[in-house]
NUBA-505885 format. One record per residue (C-alpha): residue in one letter; residue number from 1; z, x, y; chain. Coordinates in steps of 0.1 Angstrom, whole numbers, m for minus. Layout:
NUBA-505885
- aa/i/pz/px/py/ch
- A/NUM/Z/X/Y/A
...
end
This chain:
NUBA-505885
- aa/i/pz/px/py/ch
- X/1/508/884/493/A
- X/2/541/904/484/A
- X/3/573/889/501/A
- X/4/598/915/519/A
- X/5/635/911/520/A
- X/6/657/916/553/A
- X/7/685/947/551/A
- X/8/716/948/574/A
- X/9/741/978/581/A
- X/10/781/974/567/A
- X/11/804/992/578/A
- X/12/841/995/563/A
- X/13/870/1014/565/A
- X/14/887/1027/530/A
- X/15/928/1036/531/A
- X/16/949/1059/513/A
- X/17/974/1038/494/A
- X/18/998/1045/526/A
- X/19/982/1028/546/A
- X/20/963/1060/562/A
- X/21/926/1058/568/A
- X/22/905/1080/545/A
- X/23/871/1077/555/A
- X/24/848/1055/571/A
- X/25/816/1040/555/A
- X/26/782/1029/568/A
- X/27/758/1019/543/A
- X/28/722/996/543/A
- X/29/725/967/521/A
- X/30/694/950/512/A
- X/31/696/910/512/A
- X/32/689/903/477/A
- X/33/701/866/481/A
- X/34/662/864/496/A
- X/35/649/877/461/A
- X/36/628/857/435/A
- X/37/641/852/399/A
- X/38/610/861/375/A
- X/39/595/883/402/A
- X/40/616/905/425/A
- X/41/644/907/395/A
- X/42/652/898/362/A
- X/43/684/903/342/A
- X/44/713/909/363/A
- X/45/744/911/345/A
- X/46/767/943/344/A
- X/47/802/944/326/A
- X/48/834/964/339/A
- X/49/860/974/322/A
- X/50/892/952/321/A
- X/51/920/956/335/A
- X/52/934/951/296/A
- X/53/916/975/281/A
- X/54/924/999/315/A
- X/55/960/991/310/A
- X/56/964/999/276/A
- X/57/946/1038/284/A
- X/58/972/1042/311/A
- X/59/1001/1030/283/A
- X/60/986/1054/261/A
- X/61/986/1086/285/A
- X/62/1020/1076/288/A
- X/63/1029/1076/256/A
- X/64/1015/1105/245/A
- X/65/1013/1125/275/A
- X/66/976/1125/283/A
- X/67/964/1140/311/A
- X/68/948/1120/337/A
- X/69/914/1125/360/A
- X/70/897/1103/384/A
- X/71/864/1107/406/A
- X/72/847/1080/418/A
- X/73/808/1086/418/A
- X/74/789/1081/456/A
- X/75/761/1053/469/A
- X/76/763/1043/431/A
- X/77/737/1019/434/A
- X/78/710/1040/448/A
- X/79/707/1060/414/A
- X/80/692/1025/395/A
- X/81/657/1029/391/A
- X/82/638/1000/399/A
- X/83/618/980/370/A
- X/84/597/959/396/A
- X/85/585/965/425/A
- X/86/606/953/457/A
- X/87/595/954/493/A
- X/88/626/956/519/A
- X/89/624/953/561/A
- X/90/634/990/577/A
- X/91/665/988/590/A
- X/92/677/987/621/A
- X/93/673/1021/639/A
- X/94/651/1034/613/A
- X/95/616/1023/618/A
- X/96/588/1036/618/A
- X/97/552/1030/621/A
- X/98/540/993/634/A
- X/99/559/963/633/A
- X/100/540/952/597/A
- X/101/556/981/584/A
- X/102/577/977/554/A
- X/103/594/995/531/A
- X/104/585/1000/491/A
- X/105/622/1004/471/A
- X/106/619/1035/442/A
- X/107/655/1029/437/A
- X/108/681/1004/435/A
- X/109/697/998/463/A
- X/110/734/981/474/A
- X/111/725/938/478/A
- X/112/699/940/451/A
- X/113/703/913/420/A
- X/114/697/934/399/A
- X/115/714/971/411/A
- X/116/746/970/391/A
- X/117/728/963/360/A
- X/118/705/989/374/A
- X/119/732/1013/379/A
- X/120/756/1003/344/A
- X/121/722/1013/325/A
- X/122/712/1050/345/A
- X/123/754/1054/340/A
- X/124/751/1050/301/A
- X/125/720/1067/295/A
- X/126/735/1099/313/A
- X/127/770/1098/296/A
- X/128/756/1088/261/A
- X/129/721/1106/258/A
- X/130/732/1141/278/A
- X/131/768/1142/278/A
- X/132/778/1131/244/A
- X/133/801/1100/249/A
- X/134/802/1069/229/A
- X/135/797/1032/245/A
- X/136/825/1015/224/A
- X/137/818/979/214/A
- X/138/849/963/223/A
- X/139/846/971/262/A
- X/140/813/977/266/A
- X/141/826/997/302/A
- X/142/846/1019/285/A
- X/143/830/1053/269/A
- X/144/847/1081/244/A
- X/145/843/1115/237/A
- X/146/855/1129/206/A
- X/147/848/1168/193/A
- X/148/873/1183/167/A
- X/149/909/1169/180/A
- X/150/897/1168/219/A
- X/151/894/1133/229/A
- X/152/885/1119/263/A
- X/153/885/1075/267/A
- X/154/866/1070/301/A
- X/155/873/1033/317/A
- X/156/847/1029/345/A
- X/157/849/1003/370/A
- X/158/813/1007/385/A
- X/159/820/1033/403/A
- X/160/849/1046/395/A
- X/161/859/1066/365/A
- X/162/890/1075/347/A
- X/163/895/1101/324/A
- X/164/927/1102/295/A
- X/165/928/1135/278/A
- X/166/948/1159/253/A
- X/167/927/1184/267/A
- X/168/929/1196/306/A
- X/169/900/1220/304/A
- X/170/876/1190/290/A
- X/171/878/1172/317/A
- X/172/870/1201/344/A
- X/173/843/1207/323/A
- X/174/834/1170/322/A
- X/175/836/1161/358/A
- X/176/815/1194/364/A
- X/177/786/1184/340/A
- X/178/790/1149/358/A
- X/179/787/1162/391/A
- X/180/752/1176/380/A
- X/181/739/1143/374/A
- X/182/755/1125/404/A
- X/183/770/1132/435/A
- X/184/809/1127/429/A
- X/185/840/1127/449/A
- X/186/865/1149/418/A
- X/187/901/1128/429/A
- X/188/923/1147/409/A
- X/189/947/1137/390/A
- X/190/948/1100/389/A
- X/191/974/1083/416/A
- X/192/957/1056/429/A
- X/193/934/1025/407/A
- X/194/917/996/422/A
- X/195/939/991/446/A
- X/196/969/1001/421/A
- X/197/993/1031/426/A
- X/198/1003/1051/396/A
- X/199/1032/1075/398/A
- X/200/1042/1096/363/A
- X/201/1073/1111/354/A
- X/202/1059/1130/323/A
- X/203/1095/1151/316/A
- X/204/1103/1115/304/A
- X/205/1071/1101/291/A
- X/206/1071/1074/316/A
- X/207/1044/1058/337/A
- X/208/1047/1030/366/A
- X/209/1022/1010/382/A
- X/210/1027/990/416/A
- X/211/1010/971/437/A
- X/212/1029/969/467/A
- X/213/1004/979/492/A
- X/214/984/949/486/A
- X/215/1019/929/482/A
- X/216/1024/939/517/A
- X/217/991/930/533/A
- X/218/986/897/515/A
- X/219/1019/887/530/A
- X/220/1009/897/564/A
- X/221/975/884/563/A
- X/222/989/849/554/A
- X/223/1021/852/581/A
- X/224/1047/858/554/A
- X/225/1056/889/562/A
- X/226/1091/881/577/A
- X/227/1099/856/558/A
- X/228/1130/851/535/A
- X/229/1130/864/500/A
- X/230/1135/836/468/A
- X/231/1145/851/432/A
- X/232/1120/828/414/A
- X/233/1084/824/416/A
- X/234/1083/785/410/A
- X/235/1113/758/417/A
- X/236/1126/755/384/A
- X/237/1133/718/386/A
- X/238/1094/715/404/A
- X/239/1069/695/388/A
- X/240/1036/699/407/A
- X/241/1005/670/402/A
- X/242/972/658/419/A
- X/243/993/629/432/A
- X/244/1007/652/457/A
- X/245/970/656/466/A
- X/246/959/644/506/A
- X/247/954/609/504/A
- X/248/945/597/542/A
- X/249/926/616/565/A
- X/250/954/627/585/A
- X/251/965/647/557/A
- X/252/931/661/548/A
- X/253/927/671/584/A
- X/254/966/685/584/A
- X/255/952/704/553/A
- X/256/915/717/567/A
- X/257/928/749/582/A
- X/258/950/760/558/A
- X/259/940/792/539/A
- X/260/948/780/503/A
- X/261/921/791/478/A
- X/262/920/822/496/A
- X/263/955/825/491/A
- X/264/955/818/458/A
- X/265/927/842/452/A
- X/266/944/871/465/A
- X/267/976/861/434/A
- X/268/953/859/411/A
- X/269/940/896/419/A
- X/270/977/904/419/A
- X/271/989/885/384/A
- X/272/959/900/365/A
- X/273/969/935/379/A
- X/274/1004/945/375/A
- X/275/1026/914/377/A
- X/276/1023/890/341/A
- X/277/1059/876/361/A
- X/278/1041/853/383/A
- X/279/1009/840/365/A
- X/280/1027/806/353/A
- X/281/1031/797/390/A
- X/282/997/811/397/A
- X/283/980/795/369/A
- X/284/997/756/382/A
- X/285/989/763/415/A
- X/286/950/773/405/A
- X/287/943/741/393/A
- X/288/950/723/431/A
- X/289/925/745/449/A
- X/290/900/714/449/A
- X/291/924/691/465/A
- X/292/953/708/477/A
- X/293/982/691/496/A
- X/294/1010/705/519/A
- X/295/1036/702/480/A
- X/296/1013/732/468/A
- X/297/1010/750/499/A
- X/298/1047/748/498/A
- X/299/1045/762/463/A
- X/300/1023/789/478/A
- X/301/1053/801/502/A
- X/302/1075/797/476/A
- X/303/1055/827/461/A
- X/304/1050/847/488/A
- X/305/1091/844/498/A
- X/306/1098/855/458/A
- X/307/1068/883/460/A
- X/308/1088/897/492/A
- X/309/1117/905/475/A
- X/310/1103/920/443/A
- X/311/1080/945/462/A
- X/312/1098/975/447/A
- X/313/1088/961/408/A
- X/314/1065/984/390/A
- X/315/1051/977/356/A
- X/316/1065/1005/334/A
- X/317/1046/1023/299/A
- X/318/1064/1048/279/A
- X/319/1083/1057/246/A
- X/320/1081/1077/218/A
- X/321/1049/1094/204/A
- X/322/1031/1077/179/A
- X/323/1030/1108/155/A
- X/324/1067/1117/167/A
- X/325/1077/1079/157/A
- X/326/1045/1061/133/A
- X/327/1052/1027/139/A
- X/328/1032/995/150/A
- X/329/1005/1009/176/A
- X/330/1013/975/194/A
- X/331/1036/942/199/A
- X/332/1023/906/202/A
- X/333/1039/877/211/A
- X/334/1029/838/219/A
- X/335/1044/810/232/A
- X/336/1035/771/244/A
- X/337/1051/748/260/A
- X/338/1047/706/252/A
- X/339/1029/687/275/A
- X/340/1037/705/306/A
- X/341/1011/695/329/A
- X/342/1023/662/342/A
- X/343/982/651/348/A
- X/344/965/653/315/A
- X/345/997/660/289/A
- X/346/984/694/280/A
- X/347/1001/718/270/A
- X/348/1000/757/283/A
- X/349/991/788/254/A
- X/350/1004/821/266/A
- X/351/1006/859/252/A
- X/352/1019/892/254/A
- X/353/1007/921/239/A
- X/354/1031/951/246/A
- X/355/1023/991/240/A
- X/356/1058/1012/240/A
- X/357/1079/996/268/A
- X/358/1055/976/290/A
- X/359/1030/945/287/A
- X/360/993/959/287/A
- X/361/980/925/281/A
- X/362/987/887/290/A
- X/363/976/856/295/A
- X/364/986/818/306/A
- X/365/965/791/306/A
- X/366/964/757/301/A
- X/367/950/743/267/A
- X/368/917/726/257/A
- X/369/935/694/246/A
- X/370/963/674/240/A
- X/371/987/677/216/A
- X/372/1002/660/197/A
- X/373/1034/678/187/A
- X/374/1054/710/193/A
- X/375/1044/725/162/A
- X/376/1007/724/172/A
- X/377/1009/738/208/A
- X/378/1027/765/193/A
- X/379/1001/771/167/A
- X/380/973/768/190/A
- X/381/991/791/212/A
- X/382/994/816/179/A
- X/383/956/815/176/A
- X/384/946/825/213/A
- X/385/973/853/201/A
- X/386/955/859/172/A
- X/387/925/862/185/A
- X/388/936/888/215/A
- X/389/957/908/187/A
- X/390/922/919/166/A
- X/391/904/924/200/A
- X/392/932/948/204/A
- X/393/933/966/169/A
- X/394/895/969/175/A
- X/395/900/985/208/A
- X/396/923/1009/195/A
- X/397/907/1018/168/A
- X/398/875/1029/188/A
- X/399/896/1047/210/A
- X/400/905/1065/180/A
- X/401/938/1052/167/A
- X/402/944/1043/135/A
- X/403/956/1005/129/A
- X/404/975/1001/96/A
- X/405/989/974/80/A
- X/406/998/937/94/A
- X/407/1003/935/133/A
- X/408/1031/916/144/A
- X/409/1031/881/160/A
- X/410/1065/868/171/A
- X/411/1062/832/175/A
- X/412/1096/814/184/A
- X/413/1088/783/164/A
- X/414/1094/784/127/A
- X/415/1070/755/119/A
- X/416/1042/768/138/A
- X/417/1050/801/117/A
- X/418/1049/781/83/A
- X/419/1016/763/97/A
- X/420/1002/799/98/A
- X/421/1009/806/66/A
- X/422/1001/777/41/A
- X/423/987/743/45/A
- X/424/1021/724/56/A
- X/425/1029/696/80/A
- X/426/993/680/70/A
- X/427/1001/646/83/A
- X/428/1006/665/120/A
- X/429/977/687/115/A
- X/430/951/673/99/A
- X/431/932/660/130/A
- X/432/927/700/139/A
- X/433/893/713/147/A
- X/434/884/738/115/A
- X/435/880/764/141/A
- X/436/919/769/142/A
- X/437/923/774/108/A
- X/438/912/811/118/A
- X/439/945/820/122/A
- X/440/958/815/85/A
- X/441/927/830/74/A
- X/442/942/863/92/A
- X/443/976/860/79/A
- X/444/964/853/43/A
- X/445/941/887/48/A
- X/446/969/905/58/A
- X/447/955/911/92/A
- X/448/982/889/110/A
- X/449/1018/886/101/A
- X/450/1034/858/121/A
- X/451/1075/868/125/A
- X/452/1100/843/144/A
- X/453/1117/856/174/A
- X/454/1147/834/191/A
- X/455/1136/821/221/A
- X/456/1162/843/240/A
- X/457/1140/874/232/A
- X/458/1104/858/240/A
- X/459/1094/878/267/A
- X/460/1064/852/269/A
- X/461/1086/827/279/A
- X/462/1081/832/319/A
- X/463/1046/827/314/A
- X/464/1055/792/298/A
- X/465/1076/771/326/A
- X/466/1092/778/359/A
- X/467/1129/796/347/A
- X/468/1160/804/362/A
- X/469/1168/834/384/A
- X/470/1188/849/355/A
- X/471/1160/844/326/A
- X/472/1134/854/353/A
- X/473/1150/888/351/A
- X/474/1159/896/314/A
- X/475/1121/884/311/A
- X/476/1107/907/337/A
- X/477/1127/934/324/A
- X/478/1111/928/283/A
- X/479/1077/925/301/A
- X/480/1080/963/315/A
- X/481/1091/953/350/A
- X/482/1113/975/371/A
- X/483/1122/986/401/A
end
């Protein structure tokens, strides 16, 4: 009466970041898209660590010269113990017995719903219960050790660890009391993150991250790998719409074969890893994926051409010691433009939150309404700033920083700055959902304290509009960009 799922062999190949081949894989997946909800699985969600909170460890071992440890853990998956029981088909080349045979699961298994919530739970239990480590609330993938002045901030990214450290001799004996409870490939120091390379030059305090492996390959995969470099990521004077959307059937058809969501996938992936320079472009060009014409595609190789000759850009982390120089643990700034999207009339809210020299975290996106003045985007912008600048002090703190005082949030509009503070502009404001008023709650607890900036120094504003070659480089170069 029991129902068994299918299972099928994958095999892969896995690089060095040079393009050399480091191993090959087989492993048997089981087919859980067969599965049953209520009966062959239940919950299924897992959480892995961001590439925010990620970002802001590798700022930190920067900053204060941490060392750094990576291992990444083997067949994760299989260590889940199953809560229900699942029957799977033998796989190919394995069976035995007649062909009503099946087999009976005892423990998770890669293609399961439920195996990385499986996994995420048999992770924590072993690194919390037996080894000491704290689950911290604010990334719920993220785990810290603390005994005396030893501390050790773990990101994992579901099977791969990271380890930041004052202390070298905690970590060997970390990754040794690890490898007891799974079987563990020890990486060393840390030179290579999902799909990120990460070279140090600790003499200076510095640390640069680049992602121009997976620059390279995108740009072959798609055909653009000769093609002739740009020095922006979007036309400046380029206003893209759904009008420029197919409209007969000769341009859907012209349109059929080309590779655009994929495309637009693989920048995302890139934008939320190590490059906050193109995710304006990226971000306008997201919002076409349903109906794209041969304008964004266009758009698309405009990308690509300006990604080819910024290959060499790595996002930088570095200064001086917190204890050497006690300042503001971090920087925040926001930003809006008016009405930029030419559809709707909405407006777009970025931010940039900075540790020592680089950008750790960042966002552009367009907002949930219209409105109805300058003064409002910006403030709305300020509270989607607000909001990411206690996430951070929260984050910091449980990594065990101390947070004192106001954080700074350079705005570049003054109004939106006096908005923050007391009840003025009313007869432009009043129609605002009490849900924004958040923000001035902050400031008036002391939280939050909004400071103007000149638009000249916003490194935010790239994430705002498409810019001109020369303010697309003094803005790379505030956001931590360099070659």
């Amino acid at each position: 009466g029991c129902k068994a799922i299918g299972s099928r062999w994958v095999l892969a190949e896995k690089d060095n970041y040079d393009g050399t081949l480091e191993r090959r894989k087989a492993r048997i997946v089981a087919q859980g898209f067969s599965q049953r909800p209520g009966v062959d699985f239940f919950e299924t969600f897992a959480p892995t660590a961001k590439f925010a909170s990620i970002r802001t460890v590798l700022a930190l071992a920067a900053i204060e010269d941490l060392h750094l440890r990576s291992f990444d853990i083997s067949h994760a998956f299989i260590n889940g113990d199953l809560d229900v029981v699942v029957y799977m088909r033998q796989p190919e080349g394995f069976h035995e017995g007649g062909p009503e045979m099946v087999c009976q699961l005892d423990k998770a298994l890669y293609g399961l719903r439920q195996a990385a919530r499986l996994w995420r739970l048999k992770l924590m239990s072993v690194l919390v219960d037996k080894m000491g480590f704290t689950c911290i609330h604010s990334d719920n993938s993220i785990y810290v050790f603390q005994k005396d002045d030893v501390r050790v901030i773990m990101p994992v990214f579901v099977d791969d660890g990271t380890m930041a450290s004052n202390c070298l001799q905690i970590l060997d004996t970390l990754v040794t009391e690890l490898a007891t409870h799974f079987k563990l490939r020890d990486l060393g120091e840390t030179s290579y993150l999902l799909g990120i390379h990460i070279t140090r030059d600790r003499g200076q305090h510095r640390l640069y991250l680049s992602q121009r492996k997976y620059i390279l390959e995108m740009l072959e995969r798609y055909h653009m790998g000769e093609c002739t470099p740009v020095t922006t990521p979007m036309d400046p004077g380029l206003r893209l719409s759904k009008a420029m959307s197919p409209a007969t059937d000769e341009e859907r058809e012209e349109m059929a074969g080309v590779p655009y969501i994929n495309a637009v996938g693989s920048l995302l992936y890139l934008t939320q890893g190590t490059r906050p320079d193109i995710s304006y472009a990226v971000g306008v060009l997201c919002r076409f994926c349903a109906y794209p014409g041969q304008a964004h595609w266009k758009a698309v190789k405009h990308l690509f051409r300006y990604l080819k000759g910024t290959l060499d850009l790595k996002l930088a982390y570095g200064g001086p010691s917190f204890s050497a120089a006690p300042k503001e643990l971090f920087s925040a700034y926001s930003d809006a433009d008016h009405g930029g999207n030419p559809d709707n009339g909405r407006s777009t809210s970025v931010y940039v939150l900075h540790i020592g020299a680089g950008a750790v975290s960042w966002s552009s996106k367009l907002q949930p309404f219209v409105t109805k003045s300058t003064t409002e985007a910006e403030y709305v912008a300020g509270v989607d700033a607000g909001s990411e600048v206690l996430w951070m002090r929260n984050l910091l703190t449980e990594y065990g920083y101390r947070v004192e005082g106001a954080s700074t949030l350079h705005m570049d509009n003054q109004s939106a700055i006096s908005t923050s503070k007391h009840p003025e502009h009313h007869g432009r404001m009043k129609h605002l959902d009490l849900r924004f008023y958040w923000l001035r709650e902050k400031v008036e607890e002391g939280i939050i304290r909004p400071v103007f900036i000149p638009t000249d120094q916003m490194p935010a504003d790239i994430l705002t509009k498409a810019l001109a070659r020369d303010r697309v480089v003094k803005c790379r170069e505030m956001l931590g960009l360099v070659e």
